[in-house]
LOTILO-143606 format. One record per residue (C-alpha): residue number from 1; y, x negated, z; residue in three letters. Coordinates in steps of 0.001 Angstrom, whole numbers. Layout:
<site pos="NUM" c2="Y" c1="X" c3="Z" code="ALA"/>
...
***
This chain:
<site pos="1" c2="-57043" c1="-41027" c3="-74906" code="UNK"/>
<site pos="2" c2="-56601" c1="-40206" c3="-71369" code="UNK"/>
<site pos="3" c2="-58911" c1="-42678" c3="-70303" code="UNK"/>
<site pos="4" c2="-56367" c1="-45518" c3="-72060" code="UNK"/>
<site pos="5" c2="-53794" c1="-44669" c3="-69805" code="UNK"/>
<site pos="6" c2="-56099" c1="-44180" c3="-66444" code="UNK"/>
<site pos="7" c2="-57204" c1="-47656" c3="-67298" code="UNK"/>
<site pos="8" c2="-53766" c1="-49042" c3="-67679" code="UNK"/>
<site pos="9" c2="-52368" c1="-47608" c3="-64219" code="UNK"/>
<site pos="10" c2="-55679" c1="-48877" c3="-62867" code="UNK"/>
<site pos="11" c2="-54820" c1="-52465" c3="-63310" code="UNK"/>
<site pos="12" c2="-51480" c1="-52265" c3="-62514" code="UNK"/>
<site pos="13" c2="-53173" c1="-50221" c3="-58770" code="UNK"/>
<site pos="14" c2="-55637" c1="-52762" c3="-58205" code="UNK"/>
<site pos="15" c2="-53426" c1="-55503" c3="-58786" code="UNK"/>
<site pos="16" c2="-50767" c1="-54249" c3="-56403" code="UNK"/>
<site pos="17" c2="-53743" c1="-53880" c3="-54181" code="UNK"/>
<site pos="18" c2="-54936" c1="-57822" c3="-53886" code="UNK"/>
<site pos="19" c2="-51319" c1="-58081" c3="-53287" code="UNK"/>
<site pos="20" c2="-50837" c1="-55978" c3="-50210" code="UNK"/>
<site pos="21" c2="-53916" c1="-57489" c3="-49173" code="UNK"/>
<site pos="22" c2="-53172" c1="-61088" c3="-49636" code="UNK"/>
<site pos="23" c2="-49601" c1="-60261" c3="-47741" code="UNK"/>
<site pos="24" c2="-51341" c1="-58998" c3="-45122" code="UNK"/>
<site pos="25" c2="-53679" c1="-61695" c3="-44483" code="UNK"/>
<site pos="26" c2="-50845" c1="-64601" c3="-44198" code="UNK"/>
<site pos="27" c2="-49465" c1="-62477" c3="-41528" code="UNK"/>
<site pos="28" c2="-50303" c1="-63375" c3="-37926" code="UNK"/>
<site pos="29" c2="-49712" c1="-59450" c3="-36783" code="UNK"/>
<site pos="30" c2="-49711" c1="-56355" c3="-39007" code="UNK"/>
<site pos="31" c2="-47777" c1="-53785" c3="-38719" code="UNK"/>
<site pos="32" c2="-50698" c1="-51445" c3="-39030" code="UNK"/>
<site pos="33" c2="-51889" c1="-53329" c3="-35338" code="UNK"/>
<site pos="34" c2="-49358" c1="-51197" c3="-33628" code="UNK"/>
<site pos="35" c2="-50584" c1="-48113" c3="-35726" code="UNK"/>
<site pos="36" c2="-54301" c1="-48540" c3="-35279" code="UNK"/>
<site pos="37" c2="-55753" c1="-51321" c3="-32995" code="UNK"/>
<site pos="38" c2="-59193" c1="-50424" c3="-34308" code="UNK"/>
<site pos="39" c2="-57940" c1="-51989" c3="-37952" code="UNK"/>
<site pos="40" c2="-60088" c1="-55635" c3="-36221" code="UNK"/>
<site pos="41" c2="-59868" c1="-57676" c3="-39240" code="UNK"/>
<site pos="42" c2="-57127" c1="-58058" c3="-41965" code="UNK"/>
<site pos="43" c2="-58897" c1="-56681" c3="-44804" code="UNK"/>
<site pos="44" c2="-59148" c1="-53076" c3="-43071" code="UNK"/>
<site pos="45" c2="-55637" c1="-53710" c3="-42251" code="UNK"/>
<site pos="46" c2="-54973" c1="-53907" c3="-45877" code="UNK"/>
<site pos="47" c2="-57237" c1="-51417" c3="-46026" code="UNK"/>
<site pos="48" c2="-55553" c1="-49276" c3="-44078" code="UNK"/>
<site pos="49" c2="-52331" c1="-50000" c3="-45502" code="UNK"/>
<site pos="50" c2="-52333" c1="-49249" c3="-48813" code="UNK"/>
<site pos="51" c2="-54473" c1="-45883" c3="-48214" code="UNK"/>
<site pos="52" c2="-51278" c1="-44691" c3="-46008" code="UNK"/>
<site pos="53" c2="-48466" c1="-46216" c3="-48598" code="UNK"/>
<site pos="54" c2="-51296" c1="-44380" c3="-50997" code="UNK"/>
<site pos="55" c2="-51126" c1="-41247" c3="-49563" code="UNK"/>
<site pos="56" c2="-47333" c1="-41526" c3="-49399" code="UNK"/>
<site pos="57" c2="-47165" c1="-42409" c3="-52514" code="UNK"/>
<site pos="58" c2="-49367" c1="-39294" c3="-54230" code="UNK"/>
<site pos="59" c2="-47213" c1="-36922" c3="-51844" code="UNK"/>
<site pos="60" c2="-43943" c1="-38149" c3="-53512" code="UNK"/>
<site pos="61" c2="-45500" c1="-38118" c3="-57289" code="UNK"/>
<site pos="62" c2="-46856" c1="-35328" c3="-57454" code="UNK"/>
<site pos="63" c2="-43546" c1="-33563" c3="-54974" code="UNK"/>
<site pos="64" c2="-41796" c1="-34478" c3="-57864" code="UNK"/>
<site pos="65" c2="-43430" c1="-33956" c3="-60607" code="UNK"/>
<site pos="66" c2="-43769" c1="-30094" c3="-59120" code="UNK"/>
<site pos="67" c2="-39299" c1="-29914" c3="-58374" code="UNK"/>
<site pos="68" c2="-38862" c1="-30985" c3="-61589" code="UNK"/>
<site pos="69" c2="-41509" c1="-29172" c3="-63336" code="UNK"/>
<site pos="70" c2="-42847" c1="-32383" c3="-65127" code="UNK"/>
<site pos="71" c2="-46135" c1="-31606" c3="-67107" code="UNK"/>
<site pos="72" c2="-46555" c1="-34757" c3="-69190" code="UNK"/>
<site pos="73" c2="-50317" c1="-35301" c3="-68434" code="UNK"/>
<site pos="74" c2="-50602" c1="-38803" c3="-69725" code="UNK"/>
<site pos="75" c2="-48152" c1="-39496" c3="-67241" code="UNK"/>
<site pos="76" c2="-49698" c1="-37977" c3="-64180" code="UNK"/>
<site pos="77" c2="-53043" c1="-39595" c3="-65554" code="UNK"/>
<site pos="78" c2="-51300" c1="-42912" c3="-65551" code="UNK"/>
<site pos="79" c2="-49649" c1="-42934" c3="-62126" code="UNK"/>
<site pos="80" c2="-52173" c1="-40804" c3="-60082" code="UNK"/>
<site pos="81" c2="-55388" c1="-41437" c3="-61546" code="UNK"/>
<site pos="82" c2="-54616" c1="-45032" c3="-62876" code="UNK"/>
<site pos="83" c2="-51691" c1="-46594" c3="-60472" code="UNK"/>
<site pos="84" c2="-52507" c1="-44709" c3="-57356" code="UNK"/>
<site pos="85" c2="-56344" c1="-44607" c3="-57566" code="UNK"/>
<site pos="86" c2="-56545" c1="-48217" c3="-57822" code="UNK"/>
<site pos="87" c2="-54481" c1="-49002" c3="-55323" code="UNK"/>
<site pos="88" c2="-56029" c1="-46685" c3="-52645" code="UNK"/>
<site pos="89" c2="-59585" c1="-47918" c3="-51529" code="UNK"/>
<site pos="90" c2="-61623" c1="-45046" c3="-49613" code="UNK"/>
<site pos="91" c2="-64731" c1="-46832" c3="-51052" code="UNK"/>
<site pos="92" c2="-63691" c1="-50018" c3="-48798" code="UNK"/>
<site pos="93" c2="-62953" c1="-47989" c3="-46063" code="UNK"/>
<site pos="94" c2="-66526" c1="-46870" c3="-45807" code="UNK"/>
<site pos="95" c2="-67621" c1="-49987" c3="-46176" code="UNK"/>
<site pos="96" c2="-65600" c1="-51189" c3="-43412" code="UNK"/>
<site pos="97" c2="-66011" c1="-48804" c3="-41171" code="UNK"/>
<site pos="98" c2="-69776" c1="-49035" c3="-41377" code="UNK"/>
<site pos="99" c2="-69742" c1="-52738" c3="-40748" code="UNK"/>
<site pos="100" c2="-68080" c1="-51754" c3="-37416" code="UNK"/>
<site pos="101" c2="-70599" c1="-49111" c3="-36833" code="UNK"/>
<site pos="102" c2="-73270" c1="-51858" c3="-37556" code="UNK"/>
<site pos="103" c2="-71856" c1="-54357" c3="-35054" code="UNK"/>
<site pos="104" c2="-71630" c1="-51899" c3="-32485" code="UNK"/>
<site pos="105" c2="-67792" c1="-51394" c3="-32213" code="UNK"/>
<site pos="106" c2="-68670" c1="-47230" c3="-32299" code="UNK"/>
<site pos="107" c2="-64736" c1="-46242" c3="-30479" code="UNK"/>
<site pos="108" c2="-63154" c1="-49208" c3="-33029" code="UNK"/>
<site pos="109" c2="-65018" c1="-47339" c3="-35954" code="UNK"/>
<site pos="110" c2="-64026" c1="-43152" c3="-34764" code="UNK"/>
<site pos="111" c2="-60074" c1="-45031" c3="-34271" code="UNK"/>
<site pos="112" c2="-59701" c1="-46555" c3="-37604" code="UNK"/>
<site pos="113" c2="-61331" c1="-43486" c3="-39465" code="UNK"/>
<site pos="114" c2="-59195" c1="-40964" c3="-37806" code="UNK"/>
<site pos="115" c2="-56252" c1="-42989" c3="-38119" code="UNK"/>
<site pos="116" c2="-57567" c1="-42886" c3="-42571" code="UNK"/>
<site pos="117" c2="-58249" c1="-39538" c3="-42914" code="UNK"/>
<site pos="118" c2="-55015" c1="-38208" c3="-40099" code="UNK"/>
<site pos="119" c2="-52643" c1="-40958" c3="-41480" code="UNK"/>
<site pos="120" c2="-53250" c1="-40395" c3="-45041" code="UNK"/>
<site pos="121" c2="-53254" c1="-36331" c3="-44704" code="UNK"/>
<site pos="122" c2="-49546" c1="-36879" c3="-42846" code="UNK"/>
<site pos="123" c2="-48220" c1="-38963" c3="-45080" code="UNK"/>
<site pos="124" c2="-49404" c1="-37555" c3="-48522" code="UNK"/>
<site pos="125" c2="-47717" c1="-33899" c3="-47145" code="UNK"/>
<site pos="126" c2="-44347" c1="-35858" c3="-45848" code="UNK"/>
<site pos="127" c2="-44302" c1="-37978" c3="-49501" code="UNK"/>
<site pos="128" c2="-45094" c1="-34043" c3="-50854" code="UNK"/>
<site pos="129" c2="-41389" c1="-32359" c3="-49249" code="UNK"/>
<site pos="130" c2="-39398" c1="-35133" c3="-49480" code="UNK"/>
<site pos="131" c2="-39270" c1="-34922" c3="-53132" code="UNK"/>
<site pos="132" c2="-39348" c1="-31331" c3="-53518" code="UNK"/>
<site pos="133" c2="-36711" c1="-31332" c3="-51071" code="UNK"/>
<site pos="134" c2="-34819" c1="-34091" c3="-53214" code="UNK"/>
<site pos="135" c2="-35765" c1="-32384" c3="-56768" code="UNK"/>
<site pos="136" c2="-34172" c1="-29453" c3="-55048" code="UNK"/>
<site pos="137" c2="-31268" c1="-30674" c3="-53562" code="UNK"/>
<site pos="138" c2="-30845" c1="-32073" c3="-57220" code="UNK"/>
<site pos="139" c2="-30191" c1="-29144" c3="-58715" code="UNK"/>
<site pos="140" c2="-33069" c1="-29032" c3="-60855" code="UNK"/>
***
């Protein structure tokens, strides 16, 4: 039945998903432009985006699920295999980074992957003590 609830948290990732990316292209400038230049078009923007919010994200589930010793797998099946995997898009970023690649923009393409996989890393270990370091502070 796992599979019910991976399913469920999917749609409710992929839809928050088109949403980030639809937000990001009305804008004019992106945040992530200050971040990583190399993000050339709004869709690896968005791309970009939601893999770092992603990352975040994971980090602070699964930080608390550990502080306060949460086990409930249809839960974590829900919100890190469902919610959180279809919201993050590694797929795309491969994609995107190897249309770069293909139009020649080689120091664009090395920037916006090292600002994925560094970013992501970061963030997903920050998301990780913050709630440890809240479920602690808690008293639980």
């Amino acid at each position: 039945m796992g599979w019910i609830w991976a399913a469920l948290g999917g749609a409710v990732g992929a839809s928050l998903r088109w949403g980030v990316y639809q937000l990001v292209n009305r804008m004019e400038s992106t945040p992530v432009e200050a971040i990583a230049p190399a993000a050339v078009t709004p869709t690896a923007a968005g791309t970009l985006l939601v893999n770092l919010i992603g990352s975040l994200l994971i980090g602070l589930v699964i930080g608390f699920f550990d502080a306060r010793s949460i086990t409930d797998e249809r839960l974590r099946i829900f919100l890190v295999v469902g919610v959180l995997g279809g919201f993050t898009t590694m797929s795309a970023l491969g994609l995107e980074g190897w249309q770069l690649l293909r139009e020649g923009h080689t120091l664009k393409t090395l920037l916006l992957m090292l600002g994925q996989c560094v970013g992501c890393v970061m963030l997903a270990a920050l998301g990780w003590v913050v709630a440890k370091s809240l479920g602690t502070s808690a008293g639980v």
